[in-house]
MIKELUM-669665 format. One record per residue: residue in one letter; x, y, z of N, C-alpha, C in turn. Coordinates in steps of 0.02 Angstrom, whole numbers, padded with zeros to 5 digits, always signed. Example, Ala and Ser with C-alpha at 12.3 -4.5 7.8 and 13.67 -1.06 7.14 Angstrom:
2
a+00660-00284+00390+00615-00225+00390+00660-00165+00390;s+00642-00112+00354+00684-00053+00357+00645+00002+00394;
This chain:
360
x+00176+02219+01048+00213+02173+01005+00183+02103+01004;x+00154+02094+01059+00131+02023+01050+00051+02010+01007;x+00038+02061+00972-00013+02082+00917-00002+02020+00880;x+00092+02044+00857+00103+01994+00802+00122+01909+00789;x+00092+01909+00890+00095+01813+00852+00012+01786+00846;x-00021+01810+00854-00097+01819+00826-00080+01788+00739;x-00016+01830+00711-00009+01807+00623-00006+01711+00617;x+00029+01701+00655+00043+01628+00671-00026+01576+00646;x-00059+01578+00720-00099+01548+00709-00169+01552+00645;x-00155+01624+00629-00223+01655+00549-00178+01603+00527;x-00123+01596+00492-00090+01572+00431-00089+01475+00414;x-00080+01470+00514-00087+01399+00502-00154+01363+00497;x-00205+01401+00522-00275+01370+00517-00297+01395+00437;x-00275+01445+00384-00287+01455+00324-00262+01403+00288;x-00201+01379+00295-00169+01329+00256-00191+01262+00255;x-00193+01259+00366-00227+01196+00345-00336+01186+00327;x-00367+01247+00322-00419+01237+00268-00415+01230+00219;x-00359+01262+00195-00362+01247+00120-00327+01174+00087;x-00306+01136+00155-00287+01044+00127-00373+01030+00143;x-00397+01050+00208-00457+01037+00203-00523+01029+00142;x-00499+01075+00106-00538+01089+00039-00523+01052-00020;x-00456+01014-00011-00424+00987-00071-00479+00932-00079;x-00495+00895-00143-00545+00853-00156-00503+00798-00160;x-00438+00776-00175-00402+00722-00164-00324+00740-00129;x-00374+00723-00072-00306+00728-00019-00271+00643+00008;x-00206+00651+00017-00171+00606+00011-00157+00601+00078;x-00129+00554+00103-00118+00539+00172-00067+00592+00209;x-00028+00607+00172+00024+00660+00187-00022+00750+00205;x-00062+00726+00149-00110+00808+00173-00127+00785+00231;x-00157+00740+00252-00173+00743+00299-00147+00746+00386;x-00086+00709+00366-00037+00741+00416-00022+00792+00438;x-00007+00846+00358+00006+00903+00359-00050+00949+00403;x-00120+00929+00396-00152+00961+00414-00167+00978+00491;x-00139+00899+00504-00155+00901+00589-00120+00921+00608;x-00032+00938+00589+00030+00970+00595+00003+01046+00609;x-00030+01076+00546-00042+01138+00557-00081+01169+00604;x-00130+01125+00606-00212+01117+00653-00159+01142+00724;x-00124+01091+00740-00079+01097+00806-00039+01134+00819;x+00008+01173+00783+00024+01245+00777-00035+01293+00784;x-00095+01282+00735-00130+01350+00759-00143+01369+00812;x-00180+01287+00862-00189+01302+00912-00147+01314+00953;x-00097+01320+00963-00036+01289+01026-00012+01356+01015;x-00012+01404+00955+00004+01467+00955-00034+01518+00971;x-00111+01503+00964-00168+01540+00983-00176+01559+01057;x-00164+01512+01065-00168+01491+01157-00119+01536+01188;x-00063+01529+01176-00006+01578+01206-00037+01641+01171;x-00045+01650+01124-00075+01726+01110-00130+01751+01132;x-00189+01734+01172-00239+01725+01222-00211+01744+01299;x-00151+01690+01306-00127+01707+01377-00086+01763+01390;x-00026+01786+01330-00011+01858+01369-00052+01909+01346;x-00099+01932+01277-00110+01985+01250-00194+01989+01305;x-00225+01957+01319-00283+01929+01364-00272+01920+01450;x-00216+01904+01460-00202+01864+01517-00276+01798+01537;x-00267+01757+01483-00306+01700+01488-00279+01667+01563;x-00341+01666+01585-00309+01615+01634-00334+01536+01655;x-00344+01503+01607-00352+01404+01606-00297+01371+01641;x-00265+01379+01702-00193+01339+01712-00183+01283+01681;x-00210+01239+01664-00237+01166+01637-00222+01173+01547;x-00248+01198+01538-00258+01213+01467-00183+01268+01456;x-00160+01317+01470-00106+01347+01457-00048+01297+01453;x-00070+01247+01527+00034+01221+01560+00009+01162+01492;x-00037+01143+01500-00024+01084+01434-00011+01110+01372;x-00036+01155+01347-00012+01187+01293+00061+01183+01274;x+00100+01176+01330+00182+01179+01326+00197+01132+01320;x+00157+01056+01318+00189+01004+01288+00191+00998+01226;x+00169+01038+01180+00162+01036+01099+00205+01027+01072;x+00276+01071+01083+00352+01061+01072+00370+01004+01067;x+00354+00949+01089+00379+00866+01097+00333+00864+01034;x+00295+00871+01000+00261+00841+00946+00291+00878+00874;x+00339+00934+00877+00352+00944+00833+00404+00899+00790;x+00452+00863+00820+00487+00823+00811+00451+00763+00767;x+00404+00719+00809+00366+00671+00778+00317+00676+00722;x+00284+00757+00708+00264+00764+00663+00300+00791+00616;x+00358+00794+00593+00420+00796+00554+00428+00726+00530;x+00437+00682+00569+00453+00610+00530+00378+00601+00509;x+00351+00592+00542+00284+00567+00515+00269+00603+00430;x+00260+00673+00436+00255+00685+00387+00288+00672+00320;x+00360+00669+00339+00390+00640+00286+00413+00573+00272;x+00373+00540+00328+00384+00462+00283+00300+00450+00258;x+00264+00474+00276+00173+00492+00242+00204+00536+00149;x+00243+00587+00153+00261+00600+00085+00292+00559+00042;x+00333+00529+00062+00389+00481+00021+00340+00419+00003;x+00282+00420+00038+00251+00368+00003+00254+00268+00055;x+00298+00273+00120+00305+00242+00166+00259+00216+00200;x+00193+00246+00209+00142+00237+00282+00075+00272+00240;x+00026+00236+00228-00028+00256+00217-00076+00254+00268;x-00055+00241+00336-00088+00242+00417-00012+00219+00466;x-00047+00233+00518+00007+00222+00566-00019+00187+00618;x+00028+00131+00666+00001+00091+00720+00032+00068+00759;x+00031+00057+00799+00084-00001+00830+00132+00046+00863;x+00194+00023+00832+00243+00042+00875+00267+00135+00858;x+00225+00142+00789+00224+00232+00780+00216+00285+00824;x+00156+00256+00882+00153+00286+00943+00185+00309+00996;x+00244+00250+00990+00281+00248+01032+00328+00341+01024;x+00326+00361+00972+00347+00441+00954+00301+00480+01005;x+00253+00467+01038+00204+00514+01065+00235+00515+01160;x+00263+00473+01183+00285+00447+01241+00309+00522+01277;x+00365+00558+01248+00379+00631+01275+00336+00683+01283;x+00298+00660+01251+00222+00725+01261+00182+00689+01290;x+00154+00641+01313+00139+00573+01354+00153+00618+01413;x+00208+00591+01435+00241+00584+01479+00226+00676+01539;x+00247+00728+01461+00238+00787+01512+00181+00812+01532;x+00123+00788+01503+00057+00812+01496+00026+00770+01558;x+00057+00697+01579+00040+00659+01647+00073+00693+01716;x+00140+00741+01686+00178+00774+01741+00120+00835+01758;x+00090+00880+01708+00068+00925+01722-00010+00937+01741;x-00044+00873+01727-00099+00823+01775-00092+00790+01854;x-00042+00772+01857-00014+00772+01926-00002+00807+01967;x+00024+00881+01944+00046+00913+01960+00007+00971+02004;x+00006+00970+02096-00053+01012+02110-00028+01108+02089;x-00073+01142+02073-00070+01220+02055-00049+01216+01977;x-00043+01151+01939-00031+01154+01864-00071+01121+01841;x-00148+01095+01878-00201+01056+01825-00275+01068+01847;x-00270+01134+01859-00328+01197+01871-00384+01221+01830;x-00413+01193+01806-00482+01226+01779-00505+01292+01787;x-00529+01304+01858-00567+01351+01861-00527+01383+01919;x-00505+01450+01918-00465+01473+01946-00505+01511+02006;x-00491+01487+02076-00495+01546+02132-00441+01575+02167;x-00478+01610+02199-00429+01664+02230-00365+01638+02268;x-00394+01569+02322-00336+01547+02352-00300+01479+02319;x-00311+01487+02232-00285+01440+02220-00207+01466+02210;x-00154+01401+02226-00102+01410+02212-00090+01405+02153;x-00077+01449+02112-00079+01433+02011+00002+01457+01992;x+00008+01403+01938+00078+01437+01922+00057+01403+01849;x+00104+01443+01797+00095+01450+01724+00186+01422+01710;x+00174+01351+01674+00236+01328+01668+00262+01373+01611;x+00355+01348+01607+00389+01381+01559+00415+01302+01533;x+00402+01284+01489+00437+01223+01473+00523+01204+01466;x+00548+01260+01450+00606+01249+01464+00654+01297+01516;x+00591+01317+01584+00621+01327+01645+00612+01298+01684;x+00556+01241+01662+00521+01187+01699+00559+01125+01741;x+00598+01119+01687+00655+01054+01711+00696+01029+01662;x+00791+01027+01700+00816+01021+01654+00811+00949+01618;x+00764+00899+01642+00760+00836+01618+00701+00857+01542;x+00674+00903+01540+00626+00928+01499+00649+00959+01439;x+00689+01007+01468+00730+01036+01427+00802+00987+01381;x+00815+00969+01401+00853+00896+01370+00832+00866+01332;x+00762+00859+01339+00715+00813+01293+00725+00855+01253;x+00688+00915+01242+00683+00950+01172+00732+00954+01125;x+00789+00994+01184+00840+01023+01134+00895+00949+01081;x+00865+00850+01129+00896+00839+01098+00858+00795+01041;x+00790+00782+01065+00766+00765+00995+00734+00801+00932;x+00738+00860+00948+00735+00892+00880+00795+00860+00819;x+00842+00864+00855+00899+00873+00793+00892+00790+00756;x+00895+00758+00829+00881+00667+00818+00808+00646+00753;x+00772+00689+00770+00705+00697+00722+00718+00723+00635;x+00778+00775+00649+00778+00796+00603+00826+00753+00580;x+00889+00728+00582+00923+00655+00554+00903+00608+00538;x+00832+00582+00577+00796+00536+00541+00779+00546+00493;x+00738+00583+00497+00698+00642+00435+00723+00622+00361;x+00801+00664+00355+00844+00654+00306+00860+00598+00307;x+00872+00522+00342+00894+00468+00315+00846+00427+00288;x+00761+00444+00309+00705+00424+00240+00710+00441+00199;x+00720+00522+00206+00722+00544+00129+00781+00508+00087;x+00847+00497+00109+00900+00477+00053+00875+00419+00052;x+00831+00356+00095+00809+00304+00053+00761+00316+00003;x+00719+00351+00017+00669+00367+00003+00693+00391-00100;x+00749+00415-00108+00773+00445-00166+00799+00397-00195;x+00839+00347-00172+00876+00288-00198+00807+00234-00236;x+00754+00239-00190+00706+00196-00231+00656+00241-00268;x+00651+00296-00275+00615+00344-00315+00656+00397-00361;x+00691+00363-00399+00743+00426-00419+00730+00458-00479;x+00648+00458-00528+00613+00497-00523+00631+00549-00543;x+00631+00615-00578+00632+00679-00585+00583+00713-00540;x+00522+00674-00570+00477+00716-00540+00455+00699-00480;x+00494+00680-00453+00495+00678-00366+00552+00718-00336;x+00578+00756-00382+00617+00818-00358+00592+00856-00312;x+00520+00902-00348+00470+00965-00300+00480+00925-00227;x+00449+00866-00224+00421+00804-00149+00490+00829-00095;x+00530+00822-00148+00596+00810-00092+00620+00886-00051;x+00640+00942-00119+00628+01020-00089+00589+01035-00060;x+00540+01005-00049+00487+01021-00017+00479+01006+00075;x+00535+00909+00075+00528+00902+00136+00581+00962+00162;x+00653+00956+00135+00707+01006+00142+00698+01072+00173;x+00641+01102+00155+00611+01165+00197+00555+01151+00242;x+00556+01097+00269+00518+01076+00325+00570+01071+00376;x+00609+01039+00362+00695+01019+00388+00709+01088+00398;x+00737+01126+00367+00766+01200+00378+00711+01233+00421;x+00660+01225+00417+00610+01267+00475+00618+01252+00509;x+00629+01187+00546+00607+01140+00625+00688+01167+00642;x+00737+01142+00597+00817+01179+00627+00813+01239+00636;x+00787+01278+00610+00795+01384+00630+00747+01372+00686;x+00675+01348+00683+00657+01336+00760+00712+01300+00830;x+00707+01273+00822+00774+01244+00868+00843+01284+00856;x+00875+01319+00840+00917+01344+00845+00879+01394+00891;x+00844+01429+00881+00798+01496+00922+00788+01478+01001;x+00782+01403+00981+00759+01383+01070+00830+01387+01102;x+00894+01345+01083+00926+01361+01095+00967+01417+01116;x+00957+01481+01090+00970+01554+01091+00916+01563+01155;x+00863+01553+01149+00822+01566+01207+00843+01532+01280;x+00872+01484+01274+00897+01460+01324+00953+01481+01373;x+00995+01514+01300+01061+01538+01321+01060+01619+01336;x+01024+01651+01343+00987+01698+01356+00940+01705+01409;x+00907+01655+01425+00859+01654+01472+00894+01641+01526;x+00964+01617+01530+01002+01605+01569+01051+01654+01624;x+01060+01695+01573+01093+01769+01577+01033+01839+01589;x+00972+01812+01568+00917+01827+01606+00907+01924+01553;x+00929+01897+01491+00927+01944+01449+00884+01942+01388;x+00854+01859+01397+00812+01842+01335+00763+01880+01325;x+00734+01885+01252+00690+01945+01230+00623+01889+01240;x+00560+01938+01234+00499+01899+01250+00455+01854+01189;x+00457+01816+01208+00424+01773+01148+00466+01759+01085;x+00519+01787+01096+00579+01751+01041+00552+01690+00978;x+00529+01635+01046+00523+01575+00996+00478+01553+00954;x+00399+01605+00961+00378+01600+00954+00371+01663+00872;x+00389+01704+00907+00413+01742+00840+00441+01725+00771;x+00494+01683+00790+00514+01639+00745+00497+01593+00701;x+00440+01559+00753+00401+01514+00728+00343+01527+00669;x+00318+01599+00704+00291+01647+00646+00285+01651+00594;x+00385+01672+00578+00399+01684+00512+00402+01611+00475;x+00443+01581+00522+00441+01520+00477+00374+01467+00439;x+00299+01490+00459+00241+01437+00485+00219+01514+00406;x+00232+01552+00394+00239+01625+00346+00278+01601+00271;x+00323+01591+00294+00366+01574+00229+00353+01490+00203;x+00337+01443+00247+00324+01387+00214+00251+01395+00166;x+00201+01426+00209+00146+01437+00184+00164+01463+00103;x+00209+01534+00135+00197+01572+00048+00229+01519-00035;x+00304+01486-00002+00310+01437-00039+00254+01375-00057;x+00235+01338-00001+00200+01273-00037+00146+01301-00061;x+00098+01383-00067+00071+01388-00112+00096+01416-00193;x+00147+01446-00178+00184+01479-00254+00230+01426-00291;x+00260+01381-00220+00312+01331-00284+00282+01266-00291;x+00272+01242-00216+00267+01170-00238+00197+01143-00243;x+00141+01195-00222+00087+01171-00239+00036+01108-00204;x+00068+01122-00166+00078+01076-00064-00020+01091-00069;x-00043+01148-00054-00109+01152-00044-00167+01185-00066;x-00147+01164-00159-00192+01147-00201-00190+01085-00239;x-00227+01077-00300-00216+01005-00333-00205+01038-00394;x-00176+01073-00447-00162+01079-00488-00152+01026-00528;x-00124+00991-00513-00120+00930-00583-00186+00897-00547;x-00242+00879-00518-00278+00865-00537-00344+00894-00557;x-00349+00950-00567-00386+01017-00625-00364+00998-00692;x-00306+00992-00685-00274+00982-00748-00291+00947-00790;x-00295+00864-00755-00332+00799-00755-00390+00814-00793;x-00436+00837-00741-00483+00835-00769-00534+00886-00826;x-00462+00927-00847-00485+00979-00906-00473+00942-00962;x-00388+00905-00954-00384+00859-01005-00428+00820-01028;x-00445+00772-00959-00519+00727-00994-00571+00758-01040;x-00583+00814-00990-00646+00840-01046-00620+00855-01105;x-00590+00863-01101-00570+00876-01185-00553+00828-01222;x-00521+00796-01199-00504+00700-01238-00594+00697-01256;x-00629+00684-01221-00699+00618-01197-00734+00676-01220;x-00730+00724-01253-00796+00785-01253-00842+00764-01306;x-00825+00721-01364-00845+00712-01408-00856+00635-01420;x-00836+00578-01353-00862+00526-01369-00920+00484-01381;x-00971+00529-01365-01049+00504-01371-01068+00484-01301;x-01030+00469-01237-01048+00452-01183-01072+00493-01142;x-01136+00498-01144-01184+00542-01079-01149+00537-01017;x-01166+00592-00951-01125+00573-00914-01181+00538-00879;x-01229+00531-00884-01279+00460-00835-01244+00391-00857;x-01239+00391-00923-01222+00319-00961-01143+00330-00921;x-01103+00371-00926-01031+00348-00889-01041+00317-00824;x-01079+00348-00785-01086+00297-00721-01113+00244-00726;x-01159+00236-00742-01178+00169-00743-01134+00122-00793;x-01109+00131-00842-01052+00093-00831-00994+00092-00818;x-00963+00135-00776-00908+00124-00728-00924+00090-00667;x-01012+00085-00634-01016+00042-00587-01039-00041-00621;x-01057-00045-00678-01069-00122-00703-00986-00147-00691;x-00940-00107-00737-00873-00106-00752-00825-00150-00672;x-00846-00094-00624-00813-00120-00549-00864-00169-00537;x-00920-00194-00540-00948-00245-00505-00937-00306-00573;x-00924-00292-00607-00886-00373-00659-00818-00371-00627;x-00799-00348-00631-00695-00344-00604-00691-00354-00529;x-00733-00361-00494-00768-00382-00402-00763-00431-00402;x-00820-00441-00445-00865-00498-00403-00838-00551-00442;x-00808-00552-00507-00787-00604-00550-00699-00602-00537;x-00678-00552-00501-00604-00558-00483-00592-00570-00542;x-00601-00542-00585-00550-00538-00676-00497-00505-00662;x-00477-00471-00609-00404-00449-00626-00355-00492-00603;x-00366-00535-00581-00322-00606-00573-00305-00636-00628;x-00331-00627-00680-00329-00685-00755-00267-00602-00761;x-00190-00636-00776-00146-00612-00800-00140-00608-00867;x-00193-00622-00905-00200-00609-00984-00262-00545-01000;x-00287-00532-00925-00331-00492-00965-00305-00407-00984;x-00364-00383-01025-00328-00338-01077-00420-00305-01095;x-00373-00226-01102-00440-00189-01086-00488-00219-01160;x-00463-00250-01235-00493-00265-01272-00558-00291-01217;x-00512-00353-01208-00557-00411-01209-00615-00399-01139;x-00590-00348-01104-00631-00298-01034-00707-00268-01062;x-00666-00238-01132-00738-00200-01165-00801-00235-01201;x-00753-00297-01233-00803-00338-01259-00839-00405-01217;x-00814-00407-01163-00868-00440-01108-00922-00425-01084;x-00895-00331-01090-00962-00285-01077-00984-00251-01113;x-00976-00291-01177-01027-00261-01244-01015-00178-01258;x-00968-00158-01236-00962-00094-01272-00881-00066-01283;x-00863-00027-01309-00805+00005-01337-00738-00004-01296;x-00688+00004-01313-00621-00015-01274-00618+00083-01241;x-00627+00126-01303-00639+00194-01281-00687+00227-01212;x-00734+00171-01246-00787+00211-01159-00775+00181-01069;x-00731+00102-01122-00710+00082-01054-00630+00115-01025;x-00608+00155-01075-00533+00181-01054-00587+00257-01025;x-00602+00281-01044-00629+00350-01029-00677+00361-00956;x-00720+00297-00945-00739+00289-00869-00681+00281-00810;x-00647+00226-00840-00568+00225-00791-00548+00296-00772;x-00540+00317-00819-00500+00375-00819-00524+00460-00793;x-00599+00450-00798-00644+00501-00746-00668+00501-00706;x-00662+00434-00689-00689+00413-00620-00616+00374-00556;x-00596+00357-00591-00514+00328-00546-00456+00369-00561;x-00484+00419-00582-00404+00468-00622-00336+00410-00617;x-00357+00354-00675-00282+00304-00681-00306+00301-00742;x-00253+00247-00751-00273+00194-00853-00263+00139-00817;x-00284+00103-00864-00306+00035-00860-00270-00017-00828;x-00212-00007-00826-00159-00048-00794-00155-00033-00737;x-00177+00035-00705-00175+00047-00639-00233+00022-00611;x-00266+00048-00646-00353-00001-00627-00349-00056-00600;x-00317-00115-00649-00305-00193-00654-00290-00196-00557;x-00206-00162-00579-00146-00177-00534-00173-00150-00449;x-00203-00102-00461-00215-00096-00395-00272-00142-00339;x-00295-00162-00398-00341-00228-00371-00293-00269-00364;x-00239-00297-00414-00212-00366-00381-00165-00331-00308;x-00131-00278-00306-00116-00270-00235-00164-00284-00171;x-00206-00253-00195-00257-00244-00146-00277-00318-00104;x-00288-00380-00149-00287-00442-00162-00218-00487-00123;x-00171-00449-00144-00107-00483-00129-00106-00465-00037;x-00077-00399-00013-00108-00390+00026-00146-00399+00090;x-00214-00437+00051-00260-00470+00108-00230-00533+00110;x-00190-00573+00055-00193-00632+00064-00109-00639+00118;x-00084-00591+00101-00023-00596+00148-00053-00580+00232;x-00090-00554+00233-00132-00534+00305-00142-00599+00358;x-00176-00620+00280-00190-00714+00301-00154-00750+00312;x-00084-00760+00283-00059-00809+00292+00012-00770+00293;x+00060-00743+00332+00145-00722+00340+00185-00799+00288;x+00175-00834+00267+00211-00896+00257+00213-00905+00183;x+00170-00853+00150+00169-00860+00084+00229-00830+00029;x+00245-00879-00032+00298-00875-00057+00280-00801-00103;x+00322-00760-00114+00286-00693-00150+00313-00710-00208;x+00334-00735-00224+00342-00770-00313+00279-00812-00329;x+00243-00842-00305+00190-00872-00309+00142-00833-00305;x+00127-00800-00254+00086-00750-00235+00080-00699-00300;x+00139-00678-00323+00140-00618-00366+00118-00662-00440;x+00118-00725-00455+00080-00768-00502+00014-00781-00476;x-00036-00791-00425-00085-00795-00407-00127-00760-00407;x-00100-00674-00391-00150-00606-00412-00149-00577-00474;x-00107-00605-00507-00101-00598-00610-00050-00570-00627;x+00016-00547-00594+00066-00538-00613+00096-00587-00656;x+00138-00555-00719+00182-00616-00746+00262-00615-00716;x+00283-00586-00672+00359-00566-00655+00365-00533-00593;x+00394-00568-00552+00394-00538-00475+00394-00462-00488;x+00468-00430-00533+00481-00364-00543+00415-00316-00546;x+00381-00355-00587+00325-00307-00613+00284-00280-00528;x+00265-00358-00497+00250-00359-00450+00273-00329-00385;x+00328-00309-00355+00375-00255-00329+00342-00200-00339;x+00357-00175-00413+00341-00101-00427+00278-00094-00433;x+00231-00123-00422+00159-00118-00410+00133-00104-00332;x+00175-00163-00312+00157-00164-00235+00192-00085-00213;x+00230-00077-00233+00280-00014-00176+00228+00047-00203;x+00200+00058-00288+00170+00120-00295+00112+00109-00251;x+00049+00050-00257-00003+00065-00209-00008+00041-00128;x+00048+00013-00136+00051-00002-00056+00105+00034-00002;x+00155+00087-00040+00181+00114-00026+00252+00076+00016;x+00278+00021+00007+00320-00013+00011+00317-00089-00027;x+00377-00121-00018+00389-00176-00045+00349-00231-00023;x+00355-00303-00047+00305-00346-00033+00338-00394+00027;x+00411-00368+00055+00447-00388+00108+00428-00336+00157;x+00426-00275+00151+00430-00221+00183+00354-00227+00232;x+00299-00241+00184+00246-00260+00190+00220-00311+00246;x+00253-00380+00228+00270-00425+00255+00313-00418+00336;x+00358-00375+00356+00391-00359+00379+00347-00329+00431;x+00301-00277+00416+00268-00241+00483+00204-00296+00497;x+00192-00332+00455+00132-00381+00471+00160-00419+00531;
């Protein structure tokens, strides 16, 4: 029986190659990926040690701190989706402290941080939650704490994105949530079982199985989690828009890089009057070839083009100086209206220009 948690880890190292493969992956893929990466292994390993009898003491008992990371890569991931954290620092870490913490216990620990196994070594193969009930406490109570957080990004997260099409984003975290709870409910059952000394073998891991099974089969059939479909899409449309504009694709690059080194080095997206007209005719050619480079080479339009430079701009200059008025500020990088400026900053900076301000 233990054949079948071998499925585990095939499914999570397939899924996460195939974010691997995505050509525009977003910070959230990338979470996702190390999420999965860490399931494969952490499931592989136990499937090595009973179907094998692997014996790494070192490498097995740490393996059992993985459980503390499922929690933190739950929030993480879904404040990386909602669009919250385009990196993490500082005090984010501070989520890593419980798996910290047991992985220094099981380094310390003599007959649990064994390499190379002899005969008269004293070896023992931890159970993480027969290990200690201070261990076991941890798990069973920040899962649920993880998963409450979880959901109270997401309902901010909806109040400022309310969006249609940030519907899929949200069902999507929802069965991340329902997995990590049917996992934790299982541990629980395993506990209460292991107690009475009737628990079945590998229970939790079984579980984990199906569930690491069914997210897979969804985010490839519904939500499209790990392919890019709309950006194939993108770029069938283009060709077909631009198929017939006369622009070679040598001549598109070279001027999409004249295009970014005038809008650089001359900081034109600061002049709050400019306008792709007057963009095209500085550079002597068409308003069309200059919308059509934007648009195959930055998959945006023109306003996103502009705007994400003046964020980008705004930004560094808040970096510089915490003291700056953002009504001024949002007139200084070419905004005409704080508002505008808000909803610029939150799409490419992934929060507000307080919010911003706030972790600086």
């Amino acid at each position: 029986m233990t054949t079948i948690l071998l499925l585990a880890p095939i499914q999570a190292f397939f899924l996460c190659s195939l974010l691997l493969a995505k050509q525009q992956k977003s910070f959230a893929d990338k979470v996702l990926m190390a999420w999965l990466f860490g399931i494969g292994a952490h499931t592989l390993i136990y499937f090595l040690h009973f179907q094998f009898q692997l014996s790494i003491p070192l490498v097995i008992n740490l393996n059992s701190a993985f459980p503390f990371l499922q929690g933190p890569f739950l929030l993480a991931y879904v404040v990386a989706l909602v669009g919250m954290r385009q990196r993490f620092s500082g005090l984010d870490y501070l989520h890593l402290l419980p798996f910290t913490g047991f992985a220094l216990f099981i380094l310390l620990q003599p007959g649990l941080n064994t390499l190379v196994v002899a005969p008269s070594d004293n070896i023992r193969d931890v159970n993480l939650l027969a290990l200690s009930s201070l261990f076991t406490l941890l798990i069973l109570i920040s899962v649920p704490v993880y998963i409450l957080w979880s959901l109270l990004v997401m309902r901010r997260a909806k109040r400022a994105l309310p969006s249609p099409a940030e519907s899929s984003r949200f069902q999507w975290i929802w069965l991340f949530v329902v997995g990590l709870g049917v996992i934790w409910v299982a541990t629980i059952v395993a506990v209460l079982l292991d107690n009475q000394q009737v628990s079945p073998p590998h229970l939790i891991f079984w579980v984990l199985t199906i569930v690491v099974y069914v997210l897979g089969y969804l985010g490839l059939t519904r939500t499209k989690v790990f392919t890019a479909p709309e950006f194939e899409a993108l770029k069938k449309e283009l060709q077909r828009k631009y198929q017939k504009s006369g622009l070679k694709p040598a001549d598109a690059e070279a001027l999409y890089e004249k295009l970014v080194a005038h809008i650089d080095s001359e900081q034109a997206y600061l002049d709050a009057d400019i306008s792709l007209g007057a963009l095209a005719g500085g550079l002597g050619v068409s308003t069309n070839h200059v919308s059509q480079v934007i648009n195959e080479f930055d998959q945006c339009n023109f306003n996103d083009f502009i705007n994400s430079r003046r964020v980008a701009e705004a930004c560094l200059r808040l970096q510089q100086s915490k003291d700056t008025n953002l009504l001024e500020l949002a007139m200084d990088v070419g905004f005409n209206s704080k508002s505008s400026f808000n909803r610029a900053f939150r799409k490419f900076a992934g929060a507000t220009p307080s919010e911003y301000l706030a972790r600086l």
